[in-house]
C-alpha positions, 0 to 999 in steps of 0.5 A: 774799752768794752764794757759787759751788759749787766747780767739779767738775774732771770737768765742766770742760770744758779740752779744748775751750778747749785746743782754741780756743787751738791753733785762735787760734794756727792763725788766726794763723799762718793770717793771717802766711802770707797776709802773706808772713810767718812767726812768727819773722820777725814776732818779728826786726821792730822792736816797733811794726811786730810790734804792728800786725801781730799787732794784724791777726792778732788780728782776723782770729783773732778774726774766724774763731773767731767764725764757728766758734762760731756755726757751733757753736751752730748746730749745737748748735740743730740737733741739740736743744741743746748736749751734756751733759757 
């Protein structure tokens, strides 16, 4: 049975995932604006209406993040490979 080495806590890298967090939130917030919509008012909606709207953001978010990491690793490739920590 294969067992993981614990995890060195200063290899792990929580910065960038903080930062993909705030940046999913950003795209979110994004995606309500263009809508006409803030948070708050999403939040005051009947439940099902708030879902398929946020189910929309989501994509939209998850749309966008995808295009910054493939963005990210192509930059990775061109500049000989993703950074060592």
């Amino acid at each position: 049975m294969a067992t993981t080495p614990p995890t060195d806590p200063e290899l792990t890298d929580t910065g960038a995932r903080e930062s993909y967090e705030h940046l999913e939130q950003a795209y979110i917030l994004e995606y309500l604006r263009s809508q006409g919509l803030t948070l708050e008012q999403v939040r005051a909606m009947p439940a099902e209406q708030a879902k398929e709207i946020m189910r929309a953001a989501s994509i939209y978010a998850s749309a966008q993040m995808a295009t910054v990491e493939a963005r990210a690793h192509l930059v990775e490739e061109l500049h000989g490979g993703p950074r060592a920590l």
